[in-house]
N, C-alpha and C positions, 0 to 999 in steps of 0.2 A: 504494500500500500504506500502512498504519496506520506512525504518523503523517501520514508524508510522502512522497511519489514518492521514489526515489530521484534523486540529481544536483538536484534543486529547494531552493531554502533554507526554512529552518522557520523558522515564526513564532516571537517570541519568546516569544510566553504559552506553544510547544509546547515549545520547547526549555528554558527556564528553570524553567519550571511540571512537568515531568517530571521533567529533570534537581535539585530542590528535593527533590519529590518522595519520591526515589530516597534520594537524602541524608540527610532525615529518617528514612525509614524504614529505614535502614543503622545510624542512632545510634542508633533507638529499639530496635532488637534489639539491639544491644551494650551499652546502658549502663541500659536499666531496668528488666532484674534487677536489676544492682548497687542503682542508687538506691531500688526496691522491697524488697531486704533492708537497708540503713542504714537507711532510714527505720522500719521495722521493728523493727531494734537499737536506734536511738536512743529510741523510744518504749517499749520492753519494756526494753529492757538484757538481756545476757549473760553468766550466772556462768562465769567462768573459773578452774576451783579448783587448787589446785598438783599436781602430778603427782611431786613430789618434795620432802619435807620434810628438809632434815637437822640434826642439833644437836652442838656439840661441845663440851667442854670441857676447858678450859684451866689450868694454873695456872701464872703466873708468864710467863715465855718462855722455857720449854722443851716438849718434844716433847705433843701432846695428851693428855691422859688418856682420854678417850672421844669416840668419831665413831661413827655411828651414821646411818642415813640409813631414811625412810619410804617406802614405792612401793606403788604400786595390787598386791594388795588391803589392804595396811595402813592407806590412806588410804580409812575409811569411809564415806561418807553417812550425816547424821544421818536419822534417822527419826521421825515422827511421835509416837512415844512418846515420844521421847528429848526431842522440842522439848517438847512437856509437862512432861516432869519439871525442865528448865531451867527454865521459865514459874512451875511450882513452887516450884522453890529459892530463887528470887528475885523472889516474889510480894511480897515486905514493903518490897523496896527500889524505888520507882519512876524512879530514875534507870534502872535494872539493867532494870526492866520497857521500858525508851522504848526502851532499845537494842536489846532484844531482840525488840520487836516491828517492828525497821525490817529484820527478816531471816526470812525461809521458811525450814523445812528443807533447802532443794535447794540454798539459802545456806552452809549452814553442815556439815563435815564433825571426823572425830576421826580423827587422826593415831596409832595404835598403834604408837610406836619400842619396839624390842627392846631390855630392860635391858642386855644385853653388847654390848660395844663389837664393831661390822664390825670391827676393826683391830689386829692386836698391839700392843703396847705397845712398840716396837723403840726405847728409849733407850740412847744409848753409857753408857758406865761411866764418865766423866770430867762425865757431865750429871748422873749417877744422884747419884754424891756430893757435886758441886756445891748439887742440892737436897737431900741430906739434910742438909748443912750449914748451909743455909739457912734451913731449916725449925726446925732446933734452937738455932743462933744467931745467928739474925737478928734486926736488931735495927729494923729497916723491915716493915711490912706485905708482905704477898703477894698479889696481887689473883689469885680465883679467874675466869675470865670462861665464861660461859655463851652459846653464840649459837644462832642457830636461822636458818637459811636456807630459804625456799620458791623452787621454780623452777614456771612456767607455761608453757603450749604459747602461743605466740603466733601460731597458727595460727586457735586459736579465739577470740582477741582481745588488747585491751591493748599496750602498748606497751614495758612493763618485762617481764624474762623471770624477773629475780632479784630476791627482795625478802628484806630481811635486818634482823635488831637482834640487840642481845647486853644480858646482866644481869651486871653485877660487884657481888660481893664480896671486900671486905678482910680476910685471916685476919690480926688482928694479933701482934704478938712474944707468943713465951709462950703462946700461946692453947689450948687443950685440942684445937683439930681440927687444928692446928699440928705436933702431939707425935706425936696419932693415926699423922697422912698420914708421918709420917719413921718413924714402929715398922713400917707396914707395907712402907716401901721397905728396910727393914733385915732382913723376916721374922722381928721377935720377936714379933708379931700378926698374925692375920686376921680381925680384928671390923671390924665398918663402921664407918665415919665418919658421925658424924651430921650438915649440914650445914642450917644454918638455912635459910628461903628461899632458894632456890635456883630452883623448878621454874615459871617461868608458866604455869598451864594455860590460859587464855582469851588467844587471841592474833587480833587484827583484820588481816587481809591487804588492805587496800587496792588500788588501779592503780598503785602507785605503788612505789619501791626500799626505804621502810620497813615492818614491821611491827612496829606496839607491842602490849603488852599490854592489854584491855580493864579502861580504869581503872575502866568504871561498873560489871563484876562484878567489880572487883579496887581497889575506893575507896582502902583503905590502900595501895597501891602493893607497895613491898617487903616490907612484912607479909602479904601473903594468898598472896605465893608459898609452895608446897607444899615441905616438907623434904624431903630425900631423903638417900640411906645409900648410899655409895661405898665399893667394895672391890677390890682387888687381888687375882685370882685369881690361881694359878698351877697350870702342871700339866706333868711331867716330858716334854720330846720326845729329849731323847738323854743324854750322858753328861757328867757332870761338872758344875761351876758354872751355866755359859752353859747349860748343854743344856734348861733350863725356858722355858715359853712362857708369858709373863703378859699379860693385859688388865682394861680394868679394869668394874665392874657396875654400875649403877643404879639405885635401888628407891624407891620411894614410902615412907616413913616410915610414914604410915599406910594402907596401903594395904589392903585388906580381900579382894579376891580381884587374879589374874593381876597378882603384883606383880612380873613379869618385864617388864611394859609399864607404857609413861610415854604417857599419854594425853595429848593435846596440841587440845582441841578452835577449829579457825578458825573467824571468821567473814570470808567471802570479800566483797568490794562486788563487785555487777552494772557491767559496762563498757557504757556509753553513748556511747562515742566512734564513729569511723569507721567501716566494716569492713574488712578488711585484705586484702583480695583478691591472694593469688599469681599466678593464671592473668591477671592483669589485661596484665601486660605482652606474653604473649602476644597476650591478645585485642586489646592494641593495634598488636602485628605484622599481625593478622591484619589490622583495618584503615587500613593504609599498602598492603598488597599487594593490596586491595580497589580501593584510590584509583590505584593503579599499572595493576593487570591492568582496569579496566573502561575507558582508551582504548586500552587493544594490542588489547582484543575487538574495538573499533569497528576498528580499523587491521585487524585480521587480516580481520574481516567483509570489508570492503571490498577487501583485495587476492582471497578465494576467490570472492565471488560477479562480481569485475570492475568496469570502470567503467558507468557509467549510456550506452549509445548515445551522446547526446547531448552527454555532459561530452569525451570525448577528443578528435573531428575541433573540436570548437568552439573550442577552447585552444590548435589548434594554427597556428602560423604562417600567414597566406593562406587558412587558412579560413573566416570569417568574410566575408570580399571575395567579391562574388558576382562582381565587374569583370574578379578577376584572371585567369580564362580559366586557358590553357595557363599561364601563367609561373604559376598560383595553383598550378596543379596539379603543377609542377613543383618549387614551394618547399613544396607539400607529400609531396611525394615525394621531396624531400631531406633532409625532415627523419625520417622515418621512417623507424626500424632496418629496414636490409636484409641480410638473414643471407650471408654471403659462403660459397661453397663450392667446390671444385676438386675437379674429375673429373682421378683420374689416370692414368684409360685415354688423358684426350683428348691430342692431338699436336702438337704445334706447328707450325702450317705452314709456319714459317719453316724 
C-alpha cells in the first residue's frame, strides 16, 4: 500500500520528504493569513480613531469643575466637504497646508462634547469656602488646568489605549475672572466667566500616550486657543440650603450656532506596526495538539488495524532459528500469552 507495505521501513526521501511536507503545509495554513494581513497593515497602515474623548476641568486642587466625556455618535467623521473647507481656511498658510495634506478624511474626525458637565458638582462646604477665600485673597496665582483624554480599541490596533495632554492657565491675584469665579460660588451672580484661551480645537492623536495640539493650525500656540464662558448653574432638588443641585457649563465665546457643543476636531496617525492578533494564542494551542495528536493517530492506527503478519512471530524469541525444532517451538510457546481458565463444574480426582 501507498507509501509503504506495512511492517517494511520507508525510505528516507518517503518519510522525511512527507513528513517536511506535512509541516510546511501545517505553518503555511496557520500563519499566512496572519503574515498576509501585516504585510498588508504595514504597507496601507490602519486608522484607529478614539472611541472615547473626555475633557475636564480643573481649578486649583479641588473637586472638578466640569467632566464631560464624547462616544460614538458624538465622535463624527469628517467629510469631504468638511476637508474642503479646512483646505480652505488655511489655504494662505503652507505650513497649515503640508499638515493637512499628510491626512484623508477617514483620518481625521470632530468630537461634539456637551456644554454641561456629565457630573454634579458634589463639593463639601469646608472646600467651597476654602476656594472662595482663595479666590478673593489670595495672594498666589491659581492654575486653571484643562485636559482632554482619548481612549482606542486596541483591538483594531496600536499599542497605547490612553492618550492624554492638558493646557494651564494662571488666574493671577486680583484678576477680574478671579472675582467673577468666587460671586458665582457665593450666588451674588450668574453671568459667565469669560476665560481667555482656554479651548484647543485642533488636537493630533498620534500611536503614542501624548496628544498635543496642532501647532501648524494653531502657530501662536496659546493664542489661537478658543475663549470660552463658564457658569454655575443651579437648580432646586429638595428643601433648604443643601437641597440645590449645581454643575457647571461650557460655551464657545464666539460661537455662532449649537453653542451647547465644544467641537474638538482630531487628526488621528494610521498604525503601521504589527497586527495584534487575539485568537493567535489559540491558534497556537491548536498547533501543539496538532504536533501531539498526529503520533497517537499513527499509535492508534496501528494498534486497530494490528501488527503486519510478518512483524510479530519475527520479534519473537526462537523464531527467527529455523534449527530450533521443538525447543524453538516450545520457547515460543512460552513466551506467548496463554489465557488461563477454570471450569468449575470440573472435579478433582483426587
Amino acid at each position: 500500500k501507498y507509501p509503504q507495505p506495512k511492517g517494511q521501513k520507508k525510505k528516507k526521501i518517503v518519510k522525511y520528504g512527507m513528513g517536511g511536507l506535512i509541516i510546511l503545509f501545517l505553518v503555511a495554513i496557520i500563519w499566512f493569513p496572519l503574515l498576509f494581513m501585516s504585510l498588508v497593515r504595514s504597507v496601507v497602515g490602519v486608522v484607529n480613531q478614539p472611541i472615547d474623548v473626555t475633557v475636564t476641568l480643573k481649578l486649583g486642587g479641588y473637586e472638578p469643575l466640569f467632566t464631560m466625556s464624547a462616544q460614538q455618535p458624538s465622535i463624527v467623521p469628517f467629510t469631504q466637504q468638511a476637508y474642503e473647507d479646512l483646505s480652505r481656511q488655511f489655504d494662505p498658510n503652507p505650513l497649515a497646508m503640508q499638515f493637512i495634506s499628510q491626512y484623508s478624511p477617514e483620518d481625521i474626525v470632530t468630537a461634539q462634547i456637551e456644554g454641561s458637565s456629565g457630573a454634579l458638582w458634589r463639593i463639601s462646604p469646608p472646600s467651597r469656602a476654602q476656594m472662595k477665600r482663595e479666590l478673593h485673597n489670595g495672594t498666589a496665582a491659581i492654575t486653571l488646568r484643562f485636559t482632554w483624554n482619548f481612549q482606542r480599541d486596541l483591538a483594531k490596533g496600536g499599542t497605547v489605549e490612553y492618550s492624554n495632554e492638558k493646557h494651564t492657565l494662571d488666574l493671577a491675584a486680583n484678576s477680574s475672572e478671579r472675582r467673577q469665579l468666587a460671586s458665582l460660588l457665593e450666588g451674588t451672580s450668574d453671568q459667565s466667566v469669560v476665560i481667555r484661551n482656554l479651548f484647543p480645537k485642533y488636537i493630533r492623536a498620534p500611536n503614542g500616550p501624548e496628544a498635543h495640539p496642532v501647532k501648524q493650525l494653531q502657530p501662536n500656540e496659546d493664542a489661537d486657543y478658543l475663549d470660552v464662558r463658564i457658569q454655575l448653574r443651579r437648580e432646586r432638588g429638595g428643601s433648604g440650603a443643601a437641597g440645590f443641585l449645581e454643575w457647571w457649563v461650557i460655551e464657545l465665546q464666539d460661537c455662532q450656532a449649537q453653542c451647547n457643543l465644544l467641537p474638538m476636531v482630531i487628526f488621528s496617525d494610521k498604525d503601521h506596526g504589527a497586527l495584534r492578533v487575539h485568537r493567535a494564542g489559540h491558534r497556537q494551542v491548536r498547533a501543539r495538539l496538532l504536533q501531539r495528536d498526529l503520533p497517537l493517530h499513527h499509535v492508534r492506527g496501528a494498534a486497530l488495524c494490528g501488527p503486519h503478519p510478518q512483524a510479530l512471530p519475527g520479534h519473537l524469541p526462537g523464531a527467527g532459528d529455523a534449527r530450533a525444532g521443538a525447543g524453538g517451538g516450545a520457547v515460543r510457546q512460552a513466551h506467548l500469552p496463554v489465557p488461563l481458565t477454570r471450569d468449575h463444574d470440573q472435579v478433582d480426582p483426587r
